[in-house]
C-alpha positions as CSV (number, residue, x, y, z in Angstrom):
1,X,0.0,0.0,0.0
2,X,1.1,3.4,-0.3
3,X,2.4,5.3,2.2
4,X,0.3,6.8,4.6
5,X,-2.7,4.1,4.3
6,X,-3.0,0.2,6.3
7,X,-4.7,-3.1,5.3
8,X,-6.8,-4.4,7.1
9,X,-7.2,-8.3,6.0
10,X,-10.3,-10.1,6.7
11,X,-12.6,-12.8,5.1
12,X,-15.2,-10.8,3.5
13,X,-17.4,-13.7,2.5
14,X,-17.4,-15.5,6.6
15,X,-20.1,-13.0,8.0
16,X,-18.7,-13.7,12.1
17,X,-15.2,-13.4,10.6
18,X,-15.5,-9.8,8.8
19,X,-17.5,-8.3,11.5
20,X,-15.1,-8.9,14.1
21,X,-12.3,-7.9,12.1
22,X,-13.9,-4.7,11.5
23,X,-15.7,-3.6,13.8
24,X,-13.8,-0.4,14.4
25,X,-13.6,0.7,11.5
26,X,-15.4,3.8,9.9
27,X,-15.1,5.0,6.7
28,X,-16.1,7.6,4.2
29,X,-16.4,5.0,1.4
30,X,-16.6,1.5,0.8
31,X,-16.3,0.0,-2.8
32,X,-17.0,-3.4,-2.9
33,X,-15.5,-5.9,-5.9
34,X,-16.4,-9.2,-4.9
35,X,-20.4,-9.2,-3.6
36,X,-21.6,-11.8,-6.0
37,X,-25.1,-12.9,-4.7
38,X,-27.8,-11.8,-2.3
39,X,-26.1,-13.4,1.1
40,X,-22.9,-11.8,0.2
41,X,-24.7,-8.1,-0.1
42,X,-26.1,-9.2,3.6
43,X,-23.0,-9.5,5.0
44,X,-21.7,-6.4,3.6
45,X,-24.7,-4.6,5.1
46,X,-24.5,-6.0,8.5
47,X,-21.1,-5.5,8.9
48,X,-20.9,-1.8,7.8
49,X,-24.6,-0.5,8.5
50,X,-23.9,3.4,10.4
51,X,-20.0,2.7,10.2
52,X,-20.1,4.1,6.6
53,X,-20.5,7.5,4.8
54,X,-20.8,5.5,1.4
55,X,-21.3,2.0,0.0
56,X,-20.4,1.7,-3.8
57,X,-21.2,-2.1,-5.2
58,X,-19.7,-2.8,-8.3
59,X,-22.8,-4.9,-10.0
60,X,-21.8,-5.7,-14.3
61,X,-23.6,-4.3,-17.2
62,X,-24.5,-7.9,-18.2
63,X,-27.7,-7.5,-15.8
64,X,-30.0,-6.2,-19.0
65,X,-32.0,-7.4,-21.3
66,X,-29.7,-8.6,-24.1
67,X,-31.5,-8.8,-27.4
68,X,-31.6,-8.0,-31.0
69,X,-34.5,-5.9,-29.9
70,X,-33.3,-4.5,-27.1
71,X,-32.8,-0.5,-28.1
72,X,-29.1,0.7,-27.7
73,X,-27.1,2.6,-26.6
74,X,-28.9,1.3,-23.4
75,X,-29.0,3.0,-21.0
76,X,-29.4,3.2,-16.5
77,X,-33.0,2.2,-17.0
78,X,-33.0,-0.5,-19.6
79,X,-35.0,-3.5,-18.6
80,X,-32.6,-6.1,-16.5
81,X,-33.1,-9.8,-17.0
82,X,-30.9,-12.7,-18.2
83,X,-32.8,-16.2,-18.7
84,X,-29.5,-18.1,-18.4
85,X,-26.8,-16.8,-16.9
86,X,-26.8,-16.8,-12.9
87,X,-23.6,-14.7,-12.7
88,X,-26.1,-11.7,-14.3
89,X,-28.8,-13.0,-12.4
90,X,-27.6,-13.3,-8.9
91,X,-26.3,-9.6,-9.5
92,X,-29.3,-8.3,-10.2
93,X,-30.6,-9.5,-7.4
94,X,-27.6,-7.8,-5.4
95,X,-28.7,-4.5,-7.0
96,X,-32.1,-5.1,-5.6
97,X,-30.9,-6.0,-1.9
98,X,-29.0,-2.8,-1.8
99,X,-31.5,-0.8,-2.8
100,X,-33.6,-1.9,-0.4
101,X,-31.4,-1.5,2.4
102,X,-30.3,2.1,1.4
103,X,-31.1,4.8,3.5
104,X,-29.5,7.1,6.2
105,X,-27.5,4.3,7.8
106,X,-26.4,2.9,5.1
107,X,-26.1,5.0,1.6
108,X,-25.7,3.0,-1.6
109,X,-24.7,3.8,-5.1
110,X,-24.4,0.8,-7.7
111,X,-21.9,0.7,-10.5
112,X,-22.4,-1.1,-13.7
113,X,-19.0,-1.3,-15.9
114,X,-18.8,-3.6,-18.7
115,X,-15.8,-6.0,-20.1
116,X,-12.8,-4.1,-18.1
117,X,-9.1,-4.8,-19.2
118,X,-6.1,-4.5,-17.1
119,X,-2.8,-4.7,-18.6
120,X,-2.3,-7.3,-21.2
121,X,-5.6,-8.3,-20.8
122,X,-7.5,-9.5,-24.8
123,X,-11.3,-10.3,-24.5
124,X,-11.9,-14.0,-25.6
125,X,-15.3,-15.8,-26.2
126,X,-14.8,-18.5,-24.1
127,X,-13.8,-16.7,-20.7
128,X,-10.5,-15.2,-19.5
129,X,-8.4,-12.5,-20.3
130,X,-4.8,-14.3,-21.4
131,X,-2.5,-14.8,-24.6
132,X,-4.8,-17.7,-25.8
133,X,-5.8,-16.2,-29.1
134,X,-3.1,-13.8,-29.5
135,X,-0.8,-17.0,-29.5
136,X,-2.7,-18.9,-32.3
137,X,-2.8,-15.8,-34.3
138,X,1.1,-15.5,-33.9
139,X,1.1,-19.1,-34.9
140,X,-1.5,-18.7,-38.1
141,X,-3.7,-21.0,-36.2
142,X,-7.8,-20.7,-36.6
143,X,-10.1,-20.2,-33.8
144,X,-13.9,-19.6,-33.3
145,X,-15.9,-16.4,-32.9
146,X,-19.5,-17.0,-32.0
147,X,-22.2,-16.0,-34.4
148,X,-21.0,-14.2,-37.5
149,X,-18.5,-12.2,-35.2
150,X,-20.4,-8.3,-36.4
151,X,-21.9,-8.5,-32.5
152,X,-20.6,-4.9,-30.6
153,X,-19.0,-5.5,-27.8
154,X,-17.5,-2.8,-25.4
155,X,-14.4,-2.7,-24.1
156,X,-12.7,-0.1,-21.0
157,X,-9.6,0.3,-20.0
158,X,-9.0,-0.5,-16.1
159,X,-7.4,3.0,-16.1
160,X,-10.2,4.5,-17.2
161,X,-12.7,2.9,-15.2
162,X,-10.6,4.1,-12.1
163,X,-11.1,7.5,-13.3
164,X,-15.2,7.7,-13.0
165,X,-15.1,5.8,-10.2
166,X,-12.8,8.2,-8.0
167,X,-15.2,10.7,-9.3
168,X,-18.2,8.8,-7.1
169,X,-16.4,8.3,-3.9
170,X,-17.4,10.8,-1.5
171,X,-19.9,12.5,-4.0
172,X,-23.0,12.7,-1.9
173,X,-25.2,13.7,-5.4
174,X,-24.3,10.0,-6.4
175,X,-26.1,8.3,-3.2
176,X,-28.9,6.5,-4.1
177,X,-28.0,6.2,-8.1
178,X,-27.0,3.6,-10.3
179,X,-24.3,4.2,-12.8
180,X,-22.7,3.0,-16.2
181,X,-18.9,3.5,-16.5
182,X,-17.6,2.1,-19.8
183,X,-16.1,3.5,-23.0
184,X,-18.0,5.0,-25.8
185,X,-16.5,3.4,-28.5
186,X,-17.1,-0.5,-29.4
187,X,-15.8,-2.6,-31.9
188,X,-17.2,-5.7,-33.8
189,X,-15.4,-9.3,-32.5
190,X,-14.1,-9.7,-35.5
191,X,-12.9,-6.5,-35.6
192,X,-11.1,-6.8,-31.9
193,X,-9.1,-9.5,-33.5
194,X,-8.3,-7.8,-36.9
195,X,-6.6,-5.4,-34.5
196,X,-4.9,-8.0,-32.5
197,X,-3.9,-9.1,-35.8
198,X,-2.2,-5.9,-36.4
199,X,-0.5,-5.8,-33.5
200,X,1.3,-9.5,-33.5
201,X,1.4,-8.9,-37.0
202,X,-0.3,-11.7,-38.5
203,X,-3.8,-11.9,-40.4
204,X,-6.1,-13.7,-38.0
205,X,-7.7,-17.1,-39.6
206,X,-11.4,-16.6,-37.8
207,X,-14.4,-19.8,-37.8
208,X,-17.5,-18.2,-37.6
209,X,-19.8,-21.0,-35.7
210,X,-23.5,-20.5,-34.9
211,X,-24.3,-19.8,-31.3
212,X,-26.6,-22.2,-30.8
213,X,-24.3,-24.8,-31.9
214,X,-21.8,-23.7,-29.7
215,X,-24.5,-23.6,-26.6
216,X,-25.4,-27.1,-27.5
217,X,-21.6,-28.4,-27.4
218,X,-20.4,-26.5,-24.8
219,X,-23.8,-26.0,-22.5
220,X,-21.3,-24.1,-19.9
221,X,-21.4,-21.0,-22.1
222,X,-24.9,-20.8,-22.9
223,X,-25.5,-17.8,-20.2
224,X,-22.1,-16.0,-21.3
225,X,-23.3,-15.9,-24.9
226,X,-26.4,-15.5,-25.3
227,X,-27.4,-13.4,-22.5
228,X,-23.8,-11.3,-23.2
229,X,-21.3,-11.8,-25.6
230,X,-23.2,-12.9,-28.6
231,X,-25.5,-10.1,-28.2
232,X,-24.8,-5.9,-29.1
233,X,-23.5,-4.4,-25.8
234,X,-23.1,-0.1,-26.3
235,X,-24.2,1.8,-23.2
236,X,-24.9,5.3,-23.0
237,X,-22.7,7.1,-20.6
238,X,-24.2,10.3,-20.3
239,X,-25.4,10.2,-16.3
240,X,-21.8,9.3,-15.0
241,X,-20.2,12.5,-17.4
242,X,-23.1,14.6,-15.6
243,X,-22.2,13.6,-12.2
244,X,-18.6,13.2,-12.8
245,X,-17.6,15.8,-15.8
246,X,-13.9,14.9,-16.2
247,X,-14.5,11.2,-16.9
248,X,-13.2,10.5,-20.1
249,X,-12.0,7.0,-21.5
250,X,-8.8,8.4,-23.1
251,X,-7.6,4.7,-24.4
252,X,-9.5,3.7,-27.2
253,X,-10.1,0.1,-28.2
254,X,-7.5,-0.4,-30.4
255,X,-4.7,1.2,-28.1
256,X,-6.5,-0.7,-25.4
257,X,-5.4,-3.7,-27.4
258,X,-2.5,-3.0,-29.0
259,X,-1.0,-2.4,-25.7
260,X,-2.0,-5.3,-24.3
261,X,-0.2,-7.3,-27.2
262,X,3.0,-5.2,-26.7
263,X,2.4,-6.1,-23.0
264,X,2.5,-10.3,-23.3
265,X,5.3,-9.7,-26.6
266,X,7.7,-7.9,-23.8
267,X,7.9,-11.2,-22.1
268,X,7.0,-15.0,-22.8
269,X,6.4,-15.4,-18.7
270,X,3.3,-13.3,-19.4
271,X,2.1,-15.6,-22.5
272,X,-0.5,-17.7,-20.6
273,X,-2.6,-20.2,-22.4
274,X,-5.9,-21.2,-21.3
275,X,-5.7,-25.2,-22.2
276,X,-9.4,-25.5,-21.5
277,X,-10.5,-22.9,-24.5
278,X,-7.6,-23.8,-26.8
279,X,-9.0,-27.1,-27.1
280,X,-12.3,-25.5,-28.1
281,X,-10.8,-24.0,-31.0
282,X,-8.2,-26.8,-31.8
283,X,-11.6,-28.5,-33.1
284,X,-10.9,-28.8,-36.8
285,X,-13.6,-26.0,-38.9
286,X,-15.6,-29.3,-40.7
287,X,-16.6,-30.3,-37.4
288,X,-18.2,-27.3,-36.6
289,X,-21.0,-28.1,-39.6
């Protein structure tokens, strides 16, 4: 930690456990990563109800309504639901504890970013954030893009997200809202890979498979897809540049990417391979039909 701060380590998700270990504490903030489902939200709330000036829970914009019909960009009060996949689900309901709960004792705001990239991180279909299709591009190897790859998806830039999210802490006109934080800017899947392309300098050999067939190999993806990646994701980011007006996502998506590339090239140590997805798309194309 830097200077001038402490850590305080504690199990967040044993409810006995966190309590005790902060039970002196007060805070002006507390911004919470890792609440993933309702009982989760209710330990947060019991352990920090009157101790804290502001609770900030980081939900996902994969909580809407994901459909060729649903109108984009979309936007703080587009209709949440996802049929499939409980990671959406179960923080929706999370949303809906806390705003329950908020009030005087214990003030909430709700963050929704989408796909968020740290260093060297590339967006793949299958989960993760590693090498794994950067390496079979370097290698002229095919892999698979759900769907006929033209979905949007959004992507942010970790640094960027920081910024509108410092903005909130400690704002008292953002208790009691819900906001997006993403970039404005989203590319195609293919075209996130025609850039990777570009940046390991290699054409990238792409097997467009239907996403039903992929849902019906590989059941364990169903939510992911169809509620999320294989659907348009744009968001309007209007509210959080009201409420914070120097937020502005400075990396685009192809220095996002390009970046990360020049990030894993540096070093091989930081060329990880997911095994589990590269034998997804080691599947030769005619089996795909």
């Amino acid at each position: 930690m830097p200077k001038g701060y402490s850590t305080l380590v504690a199990d967040r998700y044993d409810k006995a456990s966190f309590a005790e270990a902060i039970k002196s504490w007060r805070g002006d903030a507390a911004i919470d990563f890792i609440c993933f489902n309702k009982a989760q939200g209710e330990i947060a709330y019991e352990a920090l109800k009157g101790k804290v000036g502001q609770y900030i829970f980081i939900s996902t914009a994969a909580v809407y309504y994901k459909r060729p019909s649903t109108p984009l960009p979309m936007t703080e009060t587009t209709p949440r639901w996802a049929r499939y996949w409980d990671y959406s689900r179960l923080k929706a309901e999370c949303e809906d504890w806390f705003a329950a709960v908020h009030g005087p004792d214990f003030p909430a705001t709700i963050v929704r970013p989408s796909h968020t990239l740290a260093a060297g991180e590339i967006p793949g279909p299958f989960g993760g954030s590693d090498w794994t299709l950067a390496a079979r591009i370097l290698a002229g190897r095919p892999f698979v893009l759900p769907g006929d790859g033209q979905s949007l998806w959004t992507i942010t830039a970790a640094c960027d997200f920081a910024q509108g999210l410092a903005g909130l802490v400690g704002n008292p006109a953002a208790i009691g809202e819900t906001f997006h934080i993403t970039s404005d800017a989203a590319l195609t899947w293919n075209g996130i890979f025609q850039e990777v392309g570009q940046a390991v300098g290699r054409e990238p050999k792409i097997v467009h498979v239907p996403l039903e067939f992929i849902c019906r190999e590989y059941p364990q993806f169903l939510g992911a897809l169809l509620d999320d990646k294989g659907q348009h994701s744009i968001f309007d980011n209007a509210k959080i540049k009201r409420f914070v007006p120097e937020f502005e996502c400075v990396k685009s998506p192809r220095r996002l990417l390009r970046d990360a590339a020049a990030w894993r090239l540096a070093d091989p140590a930081r060329q990880t391979i997911n095994a589990a997805a590269d034998r997804i798309h080691d599947r030769s194309p005619s089996s795909w039909q």
